[in-house]
C-alpha positions in Angstrom: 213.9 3.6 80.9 213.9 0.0 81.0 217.4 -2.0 79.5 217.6 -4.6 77.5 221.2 -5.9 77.3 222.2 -8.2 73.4 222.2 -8.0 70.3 219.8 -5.0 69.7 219.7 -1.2 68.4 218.1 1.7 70.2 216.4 4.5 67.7 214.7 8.0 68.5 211.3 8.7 68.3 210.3 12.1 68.6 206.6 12.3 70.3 205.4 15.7 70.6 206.0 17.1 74.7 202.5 16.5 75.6 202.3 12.9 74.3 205.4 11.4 75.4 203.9 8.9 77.8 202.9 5.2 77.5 198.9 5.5 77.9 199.1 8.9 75.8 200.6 6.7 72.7 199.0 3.6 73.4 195.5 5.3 73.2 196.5 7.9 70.9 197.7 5.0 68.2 194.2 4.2 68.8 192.0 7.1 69.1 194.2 9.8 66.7 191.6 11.4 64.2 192.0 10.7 60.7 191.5 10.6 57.3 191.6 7.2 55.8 192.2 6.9 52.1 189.7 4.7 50.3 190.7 1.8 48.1 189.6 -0.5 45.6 191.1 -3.6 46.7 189.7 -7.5 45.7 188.2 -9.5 48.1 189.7 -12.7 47.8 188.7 -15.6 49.7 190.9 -18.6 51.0 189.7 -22.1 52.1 191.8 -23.0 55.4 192.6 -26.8 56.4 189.9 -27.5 58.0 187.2 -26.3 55.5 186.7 -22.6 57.3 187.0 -19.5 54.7 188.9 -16.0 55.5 189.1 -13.1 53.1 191.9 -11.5 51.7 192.3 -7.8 50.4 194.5 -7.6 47.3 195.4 -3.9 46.7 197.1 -4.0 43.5 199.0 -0.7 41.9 198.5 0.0 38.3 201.1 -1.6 36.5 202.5 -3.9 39.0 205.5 -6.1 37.3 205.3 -9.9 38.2 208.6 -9.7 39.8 207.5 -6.3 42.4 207.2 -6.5 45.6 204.4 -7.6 48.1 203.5 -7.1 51.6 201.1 -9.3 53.2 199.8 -7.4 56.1 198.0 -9.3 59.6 196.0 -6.8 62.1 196.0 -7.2 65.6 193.6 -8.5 68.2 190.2 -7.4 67.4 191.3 -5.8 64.1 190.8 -6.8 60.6 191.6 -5.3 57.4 190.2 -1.8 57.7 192.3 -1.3 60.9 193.8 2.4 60.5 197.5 0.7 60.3 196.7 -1.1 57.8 195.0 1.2 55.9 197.4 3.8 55.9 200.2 1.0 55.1 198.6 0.2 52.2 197.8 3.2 50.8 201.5 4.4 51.6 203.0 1.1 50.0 200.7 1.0 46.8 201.4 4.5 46.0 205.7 2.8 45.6 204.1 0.2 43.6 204.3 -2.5 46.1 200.9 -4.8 45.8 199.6 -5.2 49.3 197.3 -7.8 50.7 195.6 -7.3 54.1 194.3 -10.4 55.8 191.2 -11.0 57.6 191.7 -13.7 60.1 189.4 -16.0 60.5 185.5 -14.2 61.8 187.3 -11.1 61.2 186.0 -8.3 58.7 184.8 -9.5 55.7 185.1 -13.1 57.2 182.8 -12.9 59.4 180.0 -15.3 59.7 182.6 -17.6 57.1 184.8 -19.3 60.1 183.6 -21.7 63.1 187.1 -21.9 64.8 188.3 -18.6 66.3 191.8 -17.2 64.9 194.5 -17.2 68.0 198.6 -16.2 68.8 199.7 -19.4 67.3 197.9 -20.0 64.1 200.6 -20.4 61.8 199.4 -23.1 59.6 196.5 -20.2 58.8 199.2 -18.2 57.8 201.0 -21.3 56.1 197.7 -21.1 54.0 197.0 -17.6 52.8 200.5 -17.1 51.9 200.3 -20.4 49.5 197.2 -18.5 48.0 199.3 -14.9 48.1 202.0 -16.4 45.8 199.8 -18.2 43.5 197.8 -15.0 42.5 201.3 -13.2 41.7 202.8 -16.0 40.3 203.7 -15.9 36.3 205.2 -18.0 33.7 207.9 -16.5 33.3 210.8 -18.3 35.4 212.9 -15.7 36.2 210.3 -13.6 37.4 209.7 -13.9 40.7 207.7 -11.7 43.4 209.0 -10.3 46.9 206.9 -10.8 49.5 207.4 -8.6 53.2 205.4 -10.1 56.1 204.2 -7.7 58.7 202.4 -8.6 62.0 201.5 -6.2 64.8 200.8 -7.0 68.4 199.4 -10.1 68.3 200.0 -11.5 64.6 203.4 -10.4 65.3 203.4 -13.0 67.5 201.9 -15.6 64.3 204.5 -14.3 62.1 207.5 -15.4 63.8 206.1 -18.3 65.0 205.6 -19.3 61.6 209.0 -18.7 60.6 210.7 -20.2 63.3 208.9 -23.7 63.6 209.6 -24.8 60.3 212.2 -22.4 58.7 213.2 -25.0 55.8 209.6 -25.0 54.5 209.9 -21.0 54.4 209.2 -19.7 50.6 212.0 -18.2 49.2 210.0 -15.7 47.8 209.3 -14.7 51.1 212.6 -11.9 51.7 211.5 -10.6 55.1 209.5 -9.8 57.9 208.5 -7.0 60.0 206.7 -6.9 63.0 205.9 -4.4 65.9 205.6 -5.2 69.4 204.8 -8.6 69.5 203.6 -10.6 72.5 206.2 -12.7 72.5 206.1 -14.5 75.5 202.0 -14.3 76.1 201.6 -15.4 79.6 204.0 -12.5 80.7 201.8 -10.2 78.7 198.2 -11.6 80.1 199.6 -11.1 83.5 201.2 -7.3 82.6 197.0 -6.8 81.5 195.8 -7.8 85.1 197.9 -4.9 86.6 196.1 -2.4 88.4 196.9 0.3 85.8 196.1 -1.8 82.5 192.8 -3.4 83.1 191.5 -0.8 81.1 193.2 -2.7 77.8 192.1 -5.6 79.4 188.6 -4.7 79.7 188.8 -3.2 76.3 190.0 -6.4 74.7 187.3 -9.0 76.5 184.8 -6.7 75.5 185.6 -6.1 72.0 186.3 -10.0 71.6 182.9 -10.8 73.3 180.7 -8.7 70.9 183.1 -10.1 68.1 182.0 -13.8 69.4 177.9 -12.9 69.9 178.0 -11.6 66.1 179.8 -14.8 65.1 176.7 -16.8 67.2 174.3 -14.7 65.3 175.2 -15.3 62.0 176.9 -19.2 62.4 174.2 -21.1 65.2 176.0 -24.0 64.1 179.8 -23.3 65.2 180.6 -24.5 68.4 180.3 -23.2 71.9 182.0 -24.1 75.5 179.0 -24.2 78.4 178.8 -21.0 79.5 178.8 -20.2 83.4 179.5 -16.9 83.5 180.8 -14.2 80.9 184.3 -14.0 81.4 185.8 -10.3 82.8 189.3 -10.8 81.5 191.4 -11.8 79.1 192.9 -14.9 80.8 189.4 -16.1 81.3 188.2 -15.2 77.8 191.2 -17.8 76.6 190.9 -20.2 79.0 186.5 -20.5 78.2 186.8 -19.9 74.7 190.3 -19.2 72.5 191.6 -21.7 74.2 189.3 -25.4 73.9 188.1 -23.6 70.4 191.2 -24.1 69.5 192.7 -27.2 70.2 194.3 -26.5 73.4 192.6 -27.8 77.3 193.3 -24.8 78.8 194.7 -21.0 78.5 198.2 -21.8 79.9 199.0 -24.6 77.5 197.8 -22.1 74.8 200.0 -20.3 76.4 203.4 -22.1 76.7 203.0 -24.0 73.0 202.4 -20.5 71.3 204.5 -17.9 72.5 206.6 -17.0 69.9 210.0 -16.7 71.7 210.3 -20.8 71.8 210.4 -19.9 67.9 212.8 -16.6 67.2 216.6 -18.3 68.0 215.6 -20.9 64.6 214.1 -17.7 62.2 216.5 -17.7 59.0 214.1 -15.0 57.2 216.1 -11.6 57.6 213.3 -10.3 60.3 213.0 -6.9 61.9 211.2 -7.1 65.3 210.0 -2.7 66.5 209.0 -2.7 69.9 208.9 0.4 72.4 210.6 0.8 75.7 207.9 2.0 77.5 205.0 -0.4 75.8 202.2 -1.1 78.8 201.4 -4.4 77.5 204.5 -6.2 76.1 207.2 -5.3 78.7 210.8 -4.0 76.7 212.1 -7.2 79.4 210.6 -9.7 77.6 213.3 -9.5 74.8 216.2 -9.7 77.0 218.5 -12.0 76.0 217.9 -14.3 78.9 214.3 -14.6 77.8 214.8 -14.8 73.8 217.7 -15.6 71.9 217.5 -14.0 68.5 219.3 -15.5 65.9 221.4 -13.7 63.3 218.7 -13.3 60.8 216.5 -11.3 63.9 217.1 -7.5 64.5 215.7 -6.2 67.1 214.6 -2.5 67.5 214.3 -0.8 70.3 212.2 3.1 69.9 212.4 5.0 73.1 209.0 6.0 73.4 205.7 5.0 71.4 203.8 2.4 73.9 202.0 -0.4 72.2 201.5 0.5 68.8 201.0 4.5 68.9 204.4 6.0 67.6 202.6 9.3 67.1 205.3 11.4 66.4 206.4 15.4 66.1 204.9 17.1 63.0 207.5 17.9 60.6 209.8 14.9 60.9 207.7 12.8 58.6 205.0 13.0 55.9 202.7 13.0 58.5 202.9 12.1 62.2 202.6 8.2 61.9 206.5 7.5 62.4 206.0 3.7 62.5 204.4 4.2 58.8 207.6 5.3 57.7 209.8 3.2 59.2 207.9 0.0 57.9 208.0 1.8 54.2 211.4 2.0 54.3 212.1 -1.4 55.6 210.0 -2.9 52.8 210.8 -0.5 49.7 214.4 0.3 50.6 213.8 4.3 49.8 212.4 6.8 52.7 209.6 9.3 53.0 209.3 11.0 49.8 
């Protein structure tokens, strides 16, 4: 098992025998069948800085007090708001009376066909945005009664979250009392090289080709947004962000996009009491890259350390939870204070 030496905290995670490996989560955080609970939650849309429109998916529990809490929840890479995690969050968080909104990032879900620009690691002012529109819809005249909002990022938006509360901690909202997020790509060029390994091109190949049919639907329904010349279709995810995320997004190539968004430039400055979950053995965001010579958290960062889950899957043991999803209960309990009941 890999080591990380700091300022950090091991926990257990209980997979069942025949799912303890990396892949086995990884794809079985993925694949797992399941039930997904419907809701009725409003679309809300928000106009970003530069004129482009993303949705916004207010879940909101009967009788929800003016002063509760909130969750805003971000989905990963190729995700959007009906993403199983986010789903299941929701439904487990609304049912403790915390009003949840899941974002759709820009050409994502319900946004799709409303952005030009393409949503990327370090779109923070994005984030800036939707959580200015997130407080006004709970906000109330009452003075005293202010809302709680919980951040929580996975994978990639992990990555957004604590960018945005490390670059500009003083302009934080105070309403904003923590944040959660689970295996973040932290330092991005590590994990786009840890992708070209011989064992995880399959992710990689997943990714490009899930971001690729993302982009042609985006072409379909806005001719108008903007396209790099395209000399051939790119096989991997370096090359997808060096063609595309990359110039689409202000930056001249994948490596700057790299180096100015890679949240660990951003953690030592968080003052938001944040909770970072990664796994020891995730395939895609090496335990490594949170070793203290790499990322110095500051005192308001805890880092968590499960030994076992790979990226995202944390399918645990029946019988030790509700239900199997162990990272579901662990982010309930960070944002209501109570456990599995």
């Amino acid at each position: 098992m890999s080591k990380v030496d700091g300022p950090s905290m091991m926990t257990v995670f209980h997979p069942p025998w025949w799912l303890s490996g990396a892949h086995a989560q990884t794809l079985a955080g993925a694949l797992w069948p399941q039930r997904l609970p419907r809701h009725r939650a409003v679309a809300r849309r928000v106009e970003l800085d530069d004129g482009d429109i993303v949705v916004v998916h207010d879940d909101c529990p009967d009788g929800w007090p003016c002063d509760g809490r909130i969750a805003l929840l971000l989905h990963g890479l190729g995700g959007c708001h009906r993403s199983p995690l986010l789903v299941r969050l929701a439904a487990k968080l609304t049912e403790r009376g915390v009003r949840v909104f899941r974002w759709d990032m820009r050409g994502c879900g319900a946004g799709v066909g409303l952005a030009g620009r393409p949503y990327h690691a370090g779109c923070s002012d994005d984030l800036r945005r939707v959580i200015e529109s997130v407080l006004g819809w709970c906000s109330s005249n009452e003075p005293e009664a202010r809302c709680r909002l919980t951040l929580f990022g996975v994978s990639l938006s992990g990555n957004i979250v604590l960018k945005y509360l490390g670059e500009s901690p003083d302009s934080v909202p105070s309403q904003i009392v923590q944040a959660v997020v689970v295996n973040p790509p932290i330092d991005l060029a590590a994990s786009v090289r840890t992708l070209a390994g011989r064992i995880n091109r399959m992710y990689d190949r997943h990714f490009v080709g899930a971001l690729s049919r993302h982009l042609d639907e985006r072409q379909r329904l806005r001719p108008d947004a903007p396209m790099p010349a395209v000399s051939k279709r790119p096989r991997t995810l370096y090359e997808f962000d060096d063609w595309y995320t990359a110039p689409m997004s202000g930056f001249p190539d994948a490596d700057t996009y790299y180096a100015k968004c890679s949240a660990a430039q951003f953690v030592p400055h968080i003052r938001t009491p944040t909770t970072i979950i990664t796994s020891c053995n995730d395939p895609m965001v090496p335990v490594e890259m949170f070793a203290p010579d790499r990322v110095q958290c500051s005192p308001s960062v805890r880092l968590v350390i499960a030994n076992g889950g790979g990226h995202v899957g944390y399918i645990a043991r029946p019988g030790l939870d509700p239900d199997v999803y162990w990272l579901d209960w662990r982010v309930v309990e960070l944002v209501t204070g109570n456990g599995p009941s």
